[in-house]
N, C-alpha and C positions, 0 to 999 in steps of 0.2 A: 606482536604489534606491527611487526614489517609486512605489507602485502604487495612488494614486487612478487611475482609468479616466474622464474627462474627459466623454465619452457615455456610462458606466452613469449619471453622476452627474448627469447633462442639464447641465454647464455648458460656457458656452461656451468652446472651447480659445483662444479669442481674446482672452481675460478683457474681454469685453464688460461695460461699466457699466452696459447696459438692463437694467432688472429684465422679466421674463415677461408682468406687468399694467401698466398705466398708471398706477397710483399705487404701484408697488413704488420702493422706496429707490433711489435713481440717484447714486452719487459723481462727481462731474463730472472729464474726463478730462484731462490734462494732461501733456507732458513735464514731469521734474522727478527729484527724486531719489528716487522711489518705482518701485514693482513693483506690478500689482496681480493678485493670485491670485483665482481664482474660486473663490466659498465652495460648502464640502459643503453646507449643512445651509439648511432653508426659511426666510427670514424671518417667515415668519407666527407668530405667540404659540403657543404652549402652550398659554394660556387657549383654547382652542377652547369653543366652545358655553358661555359663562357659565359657565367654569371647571371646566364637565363633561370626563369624559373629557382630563384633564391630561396631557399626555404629559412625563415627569419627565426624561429621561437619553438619549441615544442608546444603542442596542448592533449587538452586530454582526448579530444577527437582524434587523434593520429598520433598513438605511442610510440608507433614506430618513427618519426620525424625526431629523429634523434644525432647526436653529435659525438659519440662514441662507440668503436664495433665491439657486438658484444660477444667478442671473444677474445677482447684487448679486458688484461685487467689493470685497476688502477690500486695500489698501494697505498694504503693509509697505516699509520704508526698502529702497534698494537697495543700500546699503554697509550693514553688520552693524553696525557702530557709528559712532554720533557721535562726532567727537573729544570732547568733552566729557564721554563719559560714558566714555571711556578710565584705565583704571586700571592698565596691567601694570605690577607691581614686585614685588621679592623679598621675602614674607614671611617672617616667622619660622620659620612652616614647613616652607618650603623648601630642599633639598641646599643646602651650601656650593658653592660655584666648583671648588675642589679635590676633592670628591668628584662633582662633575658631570665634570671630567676624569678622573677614573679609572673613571666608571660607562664612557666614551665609547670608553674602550680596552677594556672589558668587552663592550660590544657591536661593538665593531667583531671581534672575535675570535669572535661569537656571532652570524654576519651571520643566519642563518636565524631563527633564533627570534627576533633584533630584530626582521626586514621584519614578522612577524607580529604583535607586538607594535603595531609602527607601522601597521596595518591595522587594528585594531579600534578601538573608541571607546564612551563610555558616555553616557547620557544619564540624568540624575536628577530623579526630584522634589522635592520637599524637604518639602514639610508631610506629616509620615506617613513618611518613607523615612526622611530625614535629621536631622528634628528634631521635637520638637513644641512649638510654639510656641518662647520664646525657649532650651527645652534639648535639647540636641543627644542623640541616640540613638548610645549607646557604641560600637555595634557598627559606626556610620557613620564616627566618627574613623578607627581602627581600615581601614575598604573605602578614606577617601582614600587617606590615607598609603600603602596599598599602591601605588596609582593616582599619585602624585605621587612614587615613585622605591624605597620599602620596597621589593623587589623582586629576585629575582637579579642582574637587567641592571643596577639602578639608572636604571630609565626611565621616563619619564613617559608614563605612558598618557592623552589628551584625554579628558575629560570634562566636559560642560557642563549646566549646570542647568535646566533647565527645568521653573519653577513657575505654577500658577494663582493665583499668590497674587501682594497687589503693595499700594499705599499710599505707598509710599518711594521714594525715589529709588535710582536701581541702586545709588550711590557711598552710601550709607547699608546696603540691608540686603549689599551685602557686605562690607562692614566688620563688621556684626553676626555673620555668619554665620563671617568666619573668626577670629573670638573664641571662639562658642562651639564650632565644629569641631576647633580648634585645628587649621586649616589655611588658606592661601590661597589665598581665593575672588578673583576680576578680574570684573573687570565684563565683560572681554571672553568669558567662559566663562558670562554668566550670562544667562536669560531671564527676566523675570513676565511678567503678564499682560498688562500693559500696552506691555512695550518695544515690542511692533511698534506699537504704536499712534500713535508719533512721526511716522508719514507723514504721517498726518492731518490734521499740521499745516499742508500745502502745499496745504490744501483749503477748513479753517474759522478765521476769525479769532480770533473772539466764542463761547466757548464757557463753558454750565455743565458744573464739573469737580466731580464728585459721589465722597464714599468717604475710606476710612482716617484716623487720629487728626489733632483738630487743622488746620493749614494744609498741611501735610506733602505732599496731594496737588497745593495750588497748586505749589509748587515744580517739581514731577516732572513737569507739564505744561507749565510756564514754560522748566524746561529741553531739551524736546520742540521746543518752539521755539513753539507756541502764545502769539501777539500780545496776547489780551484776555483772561486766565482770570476767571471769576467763581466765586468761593465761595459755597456756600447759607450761610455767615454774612455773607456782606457784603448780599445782599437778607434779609437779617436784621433784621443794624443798620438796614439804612434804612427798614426795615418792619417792626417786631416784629408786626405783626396776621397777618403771611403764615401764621405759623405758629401759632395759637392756643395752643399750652400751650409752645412752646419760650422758653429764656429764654437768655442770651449773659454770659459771667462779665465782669469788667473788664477780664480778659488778653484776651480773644474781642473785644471793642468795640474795645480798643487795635490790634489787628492785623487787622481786617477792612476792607475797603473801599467802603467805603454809596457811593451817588450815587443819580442819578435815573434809575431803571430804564428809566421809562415811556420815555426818548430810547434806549434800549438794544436794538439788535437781538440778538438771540440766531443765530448760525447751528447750534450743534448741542448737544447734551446728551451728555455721556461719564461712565457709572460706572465709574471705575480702580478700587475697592475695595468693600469692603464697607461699607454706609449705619453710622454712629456714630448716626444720628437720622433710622430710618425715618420718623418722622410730619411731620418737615420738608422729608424729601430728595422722599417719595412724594408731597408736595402742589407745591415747584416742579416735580418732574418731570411730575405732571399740567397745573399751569396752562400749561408750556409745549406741552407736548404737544396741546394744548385751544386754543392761544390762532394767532393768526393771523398767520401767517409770523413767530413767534420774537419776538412783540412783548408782554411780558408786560401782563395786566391786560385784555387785548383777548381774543374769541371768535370762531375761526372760525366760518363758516356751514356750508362743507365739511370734517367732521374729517380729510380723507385729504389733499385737494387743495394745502393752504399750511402742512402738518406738517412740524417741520424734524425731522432721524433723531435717534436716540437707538442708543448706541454700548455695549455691555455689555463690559468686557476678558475676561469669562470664561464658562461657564456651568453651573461646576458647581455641583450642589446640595447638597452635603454635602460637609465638611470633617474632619478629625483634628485634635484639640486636645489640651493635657493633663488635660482632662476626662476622668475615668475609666467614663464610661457609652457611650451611641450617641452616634457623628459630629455635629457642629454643621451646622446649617443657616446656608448660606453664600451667594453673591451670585446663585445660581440663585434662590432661594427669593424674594429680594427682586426678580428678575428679575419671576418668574411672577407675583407680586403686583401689578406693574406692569401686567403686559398684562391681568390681570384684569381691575384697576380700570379702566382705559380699553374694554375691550371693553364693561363694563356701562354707562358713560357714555354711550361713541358705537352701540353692538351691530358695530364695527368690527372687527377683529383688528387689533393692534397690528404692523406690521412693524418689526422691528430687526436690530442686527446684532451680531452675538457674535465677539470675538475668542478667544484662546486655546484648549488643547486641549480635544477634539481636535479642532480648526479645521486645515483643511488650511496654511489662511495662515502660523500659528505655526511649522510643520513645515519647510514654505520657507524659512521666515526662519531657522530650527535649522539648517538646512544653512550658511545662508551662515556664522554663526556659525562654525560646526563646521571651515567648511573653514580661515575664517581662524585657530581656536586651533590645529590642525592646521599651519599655516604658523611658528606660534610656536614652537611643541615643535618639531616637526619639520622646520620649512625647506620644505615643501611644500603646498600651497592647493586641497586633493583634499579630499573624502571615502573613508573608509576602508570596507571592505566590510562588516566587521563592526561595525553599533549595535546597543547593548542597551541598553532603553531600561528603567528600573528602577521601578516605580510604587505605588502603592498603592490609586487608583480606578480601578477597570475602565473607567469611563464617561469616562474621560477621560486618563490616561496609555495604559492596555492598549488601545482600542480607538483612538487615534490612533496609535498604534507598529504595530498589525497593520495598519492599513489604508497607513499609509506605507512597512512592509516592513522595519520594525524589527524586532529579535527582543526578545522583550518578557519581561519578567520581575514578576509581583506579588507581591506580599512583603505579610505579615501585622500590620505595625506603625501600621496606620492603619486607612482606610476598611472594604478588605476583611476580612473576619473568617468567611469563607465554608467552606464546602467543600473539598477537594480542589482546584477550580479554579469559574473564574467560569463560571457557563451560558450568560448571554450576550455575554458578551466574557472569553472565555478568554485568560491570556499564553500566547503560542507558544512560548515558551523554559521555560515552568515556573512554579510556585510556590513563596515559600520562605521562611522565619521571618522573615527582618530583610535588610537590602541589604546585609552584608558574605557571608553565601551566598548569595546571587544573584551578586555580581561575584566571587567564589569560583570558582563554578561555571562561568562565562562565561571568565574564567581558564582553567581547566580544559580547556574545549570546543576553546581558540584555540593557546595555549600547550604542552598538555601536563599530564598529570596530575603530572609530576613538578616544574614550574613551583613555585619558592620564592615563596614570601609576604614574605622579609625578605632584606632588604641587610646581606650580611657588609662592617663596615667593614677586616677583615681582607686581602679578600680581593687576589691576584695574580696577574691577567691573565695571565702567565707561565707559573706553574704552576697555575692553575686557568682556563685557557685554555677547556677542552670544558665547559665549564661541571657538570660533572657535580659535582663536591667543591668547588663556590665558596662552600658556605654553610658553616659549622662546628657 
């Protein structure tokens, strides 16, 4: 299924942790319960030349325009999920018992068009596809529910989420997500930005955890399994000068964690979200990034030589919100502000490392998922031939689906708002209004044009055996 090319892409098949230079990023190598994939895309900043000549987005015209070296690997778990972040159970939304046995005598009388059915798979985004911000996009209830058993067969087609988006704990936004879907979401169907980023934990102890509302992020790192999480409010509380104009309410004081930095090594800096308080987040991220192997208050002599990494979950630069104008600038923008500001301090290029799409890593890690929901529905721990992958930013659902050998689908409810189709990362499978034509269509391609959208609860296997009159 995967068609990254290994040698067009210079990395090594070996998933070497040397980076190309002597001061590139090196994760140190270990057995343990990680994988590690060799990243697409260069570590070096964007900030090139004192923020000249910024390069904004990957496309499929220039693969190499990329945000990780590829001979830095990135670490993804090597089981799809932590027990802990396990959540299969029967939603509200889903078939009763009794009509999952009758859909079962449906397809078993329908063997052809099941095996088909059990052969494909979808992959979704979510901010722009499925919902915007906390309201759900009608036309997406509507694509699950087909997708969760509506359907001639009454079957469940796999389909698993994979968003740039994150902040929360799995077991938090999918609880949100199958309120406002009105369907259920598991954790085991689900990706952000950050899931894979749990490996990481079997690498750095002592980490600042930067991004999304609140404490919200310590948690989602603390449940990664990460030993020492640090919040930019607890070097807060213990320093209000860190931050010159930030100030901490009485709820902030109460739940944050002060001590004495200066005894505090730091081994890595991770953005899981988007910054609530660029001018706090930008000045630890710089002292650390400045100071001398991870020891806050201190200055290196060599800005490259005793830098500990700094971990980005994402890289895109624009987001869909329910803002009715242009896309929001999102954790790329605060990204590239980074490597900025550090290139004009040190005249260095900042090297880091980018998770999510379309990072080759995330893709890997999508698989393993995929095969295990696949095992759920189905009884079987494959990948199915046909993914379509449903997106709305070219720079990063479409161009990670084509390059994986996804069939790709953009849809017009988000980012994209283009053309006929994107110029430099076109989907392969099409353009289309909203995501219930897109898995319409993908329907269509697999299934059959005469393939029902809706579940006769009527119906009898008996006499609507050839499934031709199963629907009324």
């Amino acid at each position: 299924m995967a068609r990254f090319d290994d040698a067009e892409l210079n990395a090594d098949p070996r998933g070497s942790t040397q980076p190309r230079s002597g001061s590139g990023i090196a994760i140190p190598g270990q057995e343990g319960n990680t994988i590690e994939v060799p990243a697409t895309r260069s570590a070096i900043s964007d900030a090139a030349s004192f923020m000249h000549n910024l390069s904004l987005a990957p496309s499929m015209k220039d693969r190499r325009n990329s945000r990780n070296s590829f001979g830095t690997s990135l670490p993804i778990p090597r089981s799809p999920r932590m027990s802990r972040l396990s959540s299969v159970q029967r939603g509200s939304g889903a078939p009763s018992v009794s009509r999952d046995i009758l859909a079962s005598q449906v397809q078993d009388i329908n063997k052809e068009k099941t095996a088909k059915a059990k052969n494909m798979a979808f992959a979704f985004d979510i901010d722009g596809v499925l919902a915007h911000g906390n309201h759900a996009i009608e036309e997406a209830k509507v694509a699950l529910k087909i997708l969760n058993g509506d359907n001639e067969l009454g079957i469940r087609i796999p389909h698993i989420l994979l968003t740039n988006g994150g902040g929360k704990t799995e077991e938090a936004r999918c609880a949100q997500l199958s309120e406002i879907l009105e369907q259920p979401i598991s954790t085991d169907q689900f990706i952000q930005s950050h899931t894979p980023m749990q490996a990481l934990s079997e690498y750095y102890e002592t980490v600042l955890v930067l991004g999304g509302d609140g404490f919200k992020i310590r948690e989602v790192a603390e449940n990664y399994g990460f030993k020492d999480v640090v919040h930019p409010k607890d070097l807060l509380a213990w320093d209000p000068t860190i931050s010159p104009w930030a100030t901490l309410t009485e709820e902030e004081k109460a739940e944050a964690r002060p001590r004495d930095f200066t005894k505090t090594k730091f081994d890595a800096i991770m953005v899981f979200a988007d910054s609530r308080d660029y001018q706090t987040d930008m000045q630890l991220i710089m002292d650390l990034l400045l100071a001398d192997d991870g020891k806050i208050f201190t200055k290196a002599e060599d800005p490259v030589a005793t830098r500990i990494p700094i971990y980005f979950s994402q890289g895109d630069l624009l987001m869909p919100t329910e803002h009715k104008g242009l896309p929001r600038l999102t954790q790329g923008a605060f990204r590239i502000s980074i490597e900025a500001q550090y290139k004009t301090l040190t005249g260095v290029d900042l090297e880091r490392v980018v998770y999510g799409k379309p990072e080759r890593a995330t893709y890997t890690y999508a698989d393993e998922v995929m095969k295990s929901w696949m095992e759920e529905l189905h009884g079987v721990a494959r990948l199915p031939d046909n993914i379509y992958m449903v997106g709305d930013n070219p720079a990063s659902d479409i161009i990670g689906g084509n390059m994986y050998g996804w069939n790709t689908c953009l849809v017009r409810t988000g980012v994209f708002q283009g053309g006929e189709n994107d110029l430099n990362s076109p989907a392969n499978f099409g353009v289309f209004p909203h995501v219930l034509e897109a898995v319409k269509a993908a329907l269509a391609k697999e299934l059959g044009e005469d393939f029902k959208l809706k579940w006769n609860p009527k119906v009898n296997p008996v006499t609507h055996g050839d499934g031709a009159s199963a629907i009324e």
